[in-house]
Structure formats: C-alpha cells, structure tokens
C-alpha positions as CSV (number, residue, x, y, z in Angstrom):
1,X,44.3,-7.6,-84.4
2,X,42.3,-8.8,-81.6
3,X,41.6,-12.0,-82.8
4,X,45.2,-12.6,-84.1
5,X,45.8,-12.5,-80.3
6,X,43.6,-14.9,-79.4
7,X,44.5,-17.6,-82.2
8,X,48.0,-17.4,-80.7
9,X,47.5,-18.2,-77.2
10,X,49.3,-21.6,-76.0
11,X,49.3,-21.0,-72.4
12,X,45.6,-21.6,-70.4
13,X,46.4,-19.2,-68.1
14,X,45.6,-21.2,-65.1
15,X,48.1,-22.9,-62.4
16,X,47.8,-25.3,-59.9
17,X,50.4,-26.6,-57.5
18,X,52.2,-29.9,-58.2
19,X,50.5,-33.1,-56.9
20,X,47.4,-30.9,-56.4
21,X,45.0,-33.7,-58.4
22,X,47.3,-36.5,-56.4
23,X,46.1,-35.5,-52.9
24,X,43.3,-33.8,-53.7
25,X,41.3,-36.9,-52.0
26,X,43.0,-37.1,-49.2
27,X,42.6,-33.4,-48.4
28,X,38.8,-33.3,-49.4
29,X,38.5,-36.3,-46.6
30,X,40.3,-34.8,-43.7
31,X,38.4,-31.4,-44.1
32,X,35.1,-33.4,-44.0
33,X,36.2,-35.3,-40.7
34,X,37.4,-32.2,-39.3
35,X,34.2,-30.9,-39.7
36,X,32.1,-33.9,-38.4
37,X,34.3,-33.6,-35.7
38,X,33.9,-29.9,-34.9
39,X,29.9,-30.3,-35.6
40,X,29.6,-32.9,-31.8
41,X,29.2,-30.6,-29.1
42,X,31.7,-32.5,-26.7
43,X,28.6,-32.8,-23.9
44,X,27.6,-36.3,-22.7
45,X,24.2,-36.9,-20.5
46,X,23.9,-40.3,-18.3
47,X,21.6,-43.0,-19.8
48,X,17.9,-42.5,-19.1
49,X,18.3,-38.9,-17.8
50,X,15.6,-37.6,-20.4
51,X,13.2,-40.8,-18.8
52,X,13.6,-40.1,-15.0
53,X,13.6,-36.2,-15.3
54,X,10.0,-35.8,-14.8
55,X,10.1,-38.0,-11.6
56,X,13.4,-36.1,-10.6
57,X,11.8,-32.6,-10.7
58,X,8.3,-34.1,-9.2
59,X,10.6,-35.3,-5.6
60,X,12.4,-32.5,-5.5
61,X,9.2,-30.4,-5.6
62,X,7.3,-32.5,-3.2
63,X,9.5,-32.1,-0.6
64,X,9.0,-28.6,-0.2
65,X,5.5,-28.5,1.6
66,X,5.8,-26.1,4.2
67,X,6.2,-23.0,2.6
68,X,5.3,-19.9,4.0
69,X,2.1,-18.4,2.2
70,X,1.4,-15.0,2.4
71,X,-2.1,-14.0,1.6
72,X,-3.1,-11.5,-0.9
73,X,-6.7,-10.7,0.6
74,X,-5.5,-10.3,4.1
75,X,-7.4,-8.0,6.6
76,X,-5.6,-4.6,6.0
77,X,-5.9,-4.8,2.2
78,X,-9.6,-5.8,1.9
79,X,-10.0,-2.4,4.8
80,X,-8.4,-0.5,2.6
81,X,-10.1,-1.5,-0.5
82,X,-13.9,-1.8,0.9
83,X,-13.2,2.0,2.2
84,X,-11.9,3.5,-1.2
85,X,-14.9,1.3,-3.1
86,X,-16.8,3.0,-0.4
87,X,-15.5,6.6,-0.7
88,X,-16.0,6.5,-4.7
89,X,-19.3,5.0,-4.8
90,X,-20.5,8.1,-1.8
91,X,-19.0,10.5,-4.1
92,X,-21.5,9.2,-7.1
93,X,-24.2,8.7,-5.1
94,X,-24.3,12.6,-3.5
95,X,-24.5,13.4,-6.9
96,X,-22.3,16.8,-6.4
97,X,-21.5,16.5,-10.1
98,X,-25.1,17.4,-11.4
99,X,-25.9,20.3,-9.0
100,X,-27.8,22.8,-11.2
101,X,-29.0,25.3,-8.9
102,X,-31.7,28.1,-10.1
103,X,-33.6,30.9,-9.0
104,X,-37.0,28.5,-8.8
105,X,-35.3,25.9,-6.2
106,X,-33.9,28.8,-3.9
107,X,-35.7,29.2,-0.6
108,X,-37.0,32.4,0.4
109,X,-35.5,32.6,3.6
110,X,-31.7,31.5,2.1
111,X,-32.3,34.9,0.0
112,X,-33.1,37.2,2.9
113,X,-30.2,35.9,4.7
114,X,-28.3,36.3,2.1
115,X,-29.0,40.1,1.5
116,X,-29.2,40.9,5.5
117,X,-25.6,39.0,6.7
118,X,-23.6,40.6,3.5
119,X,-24.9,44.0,3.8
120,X,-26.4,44.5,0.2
121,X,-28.4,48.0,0.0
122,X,-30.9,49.1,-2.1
123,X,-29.0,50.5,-4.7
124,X,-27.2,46.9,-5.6
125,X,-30.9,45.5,-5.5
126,X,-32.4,48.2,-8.1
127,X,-29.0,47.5,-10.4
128,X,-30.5,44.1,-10.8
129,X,-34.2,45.2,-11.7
130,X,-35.4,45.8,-15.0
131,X,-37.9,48.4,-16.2
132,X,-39.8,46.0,-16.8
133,X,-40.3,43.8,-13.9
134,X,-41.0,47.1,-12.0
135,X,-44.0,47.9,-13.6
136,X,-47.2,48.3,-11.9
137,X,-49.1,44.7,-13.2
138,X,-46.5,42.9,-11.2
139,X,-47.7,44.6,-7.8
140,X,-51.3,44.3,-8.4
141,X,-52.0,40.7,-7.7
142,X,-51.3,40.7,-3.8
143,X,-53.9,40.7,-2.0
144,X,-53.6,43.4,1.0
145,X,-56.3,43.0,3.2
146,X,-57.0,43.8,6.8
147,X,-55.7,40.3,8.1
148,X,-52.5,40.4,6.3
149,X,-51.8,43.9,6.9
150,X,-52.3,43.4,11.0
151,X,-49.8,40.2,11.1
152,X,-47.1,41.9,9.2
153,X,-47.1,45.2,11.6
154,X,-47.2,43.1,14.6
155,X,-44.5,40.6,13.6
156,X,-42.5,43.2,11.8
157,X,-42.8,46.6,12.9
158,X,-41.4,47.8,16.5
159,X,-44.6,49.7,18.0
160,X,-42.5,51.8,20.5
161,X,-41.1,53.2,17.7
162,X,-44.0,54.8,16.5
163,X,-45.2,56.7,19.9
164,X,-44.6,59.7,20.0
165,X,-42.8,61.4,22.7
C-alpha cells in the first residue's frame, strides 16, 4: 500500500517564492558586499606611521634624562642586610645546635657547685648509686698517704672545731 503511495505522488513537496531564481544573483551579490563592507574596520593610520614610529618613541624617550633614581643598595639596606648575614652566620658558627654535653666533659668544680648552691643531701646522692659502683674495688685505688691526708685537713677541716673545751 506503501508503494502505491509513492507511485502517485505529483507534487515535489518543495516551494520557493516567485522570482526566487530571477533575483537570486542580485541578492547573492549584495550580501557578499555587505559583508566585505562589514569585514574593514573603519580605522585609518597617516602614511608612514609604521616607518617613523621607532624614531617617534626613541625622541620621546630621550628627552626624559633627569629622572630621579633611587638606589636599591643604599646605606640603610646593605646595614641591615650585613647585620642579619652577620647574626645568622654567629648563630652557626657558636655551634649551639650540636651541644652534646656528658658526664666525661663536666668539670669537677661545676658538680660541687652544683650540689652545694641547690641544697642536694645525701639521700638524693645514694638514690643515684648503684650497688655496684659502691663496692669496695672502686675505693681501693686512691692512694692515701701522709702528704695527701695533711693538705686535705688543713685546707678543709676547721681546727678550732676539734679542741676541746
């Protein structure tokens, strides 16, 4: 039935306005000069502008010779950047970053002072002993002899304390 349909067609289907082929040149040519016309940008520069423009912008430069310069490595800034190169480069070379400090590089004397200005009794000091390090082997090397035993009581031991009344 389909094809009967088609077999008996005797329109095309399509319409165009009348005259359409007739002015069809005349309308193709005025849309292309409207368009050549829309494509100029309306802007005009002088003859030889592009040729003297480097020489323009060269005078124009020129003439502006005394400018004020302010210097970036004045006094004040190179003060204050010597003394912070110098303040980082102390801090490296005090070397307070590696401090390791140990029992060995103690002094004697820092010790004693240590334990007579804060007041630490014997009890705190036999907390920190061992059994071990009190044994008798560690006593036995010192060498107690007549000499050694006469500077100590003299330097170290008030003699009015020992009269007797």
């Amino acid at each position: 039935m389909k094809q009967n349909k088609l077999n008996n067609i005797k329109e095309a289907g399509f319409k165009v306005p009348k005259d359409y082929f007739e002015n069809f040149d005349d309308v193709l040519l005025s849309s292309i000069k409207i368009k050549e016309l829309s494509d100029r940008s309306g802007f005009k520069i002088p003859k030889n502008y592009l040729e003297t423009l480097e020489y323009k912008i060269l005078d124009k430069v020129s003439e502006k010779e005394n400018i004020k310069v302010i210097s970036l490595f004045n006094r004040k800034n190179f003060v204050y950047a010597s003394s912070i190169a110098a303040a980082i480069l102390l801090l490296f070379n005090l070397s307070i970053f590696e401090r390791n400090i140990t029992f060995d590089s103690l002094d004697i004397e820092t010790a004693e002072n240590y334990i007579i200005n804060e007041g630490v009794d014997s009890y705190e000091i036999a907390n920190l002993l061992t059994l071990e390090e009190l044994t008798e082997e560690n006593f036995i090397d010192y060498n107690f002899n007549e000499e050694n035993i006469e500077s100590y009581i003299v330097n170290h031991i008030d003699i009015e304390s020992l009269m007797v009344d």
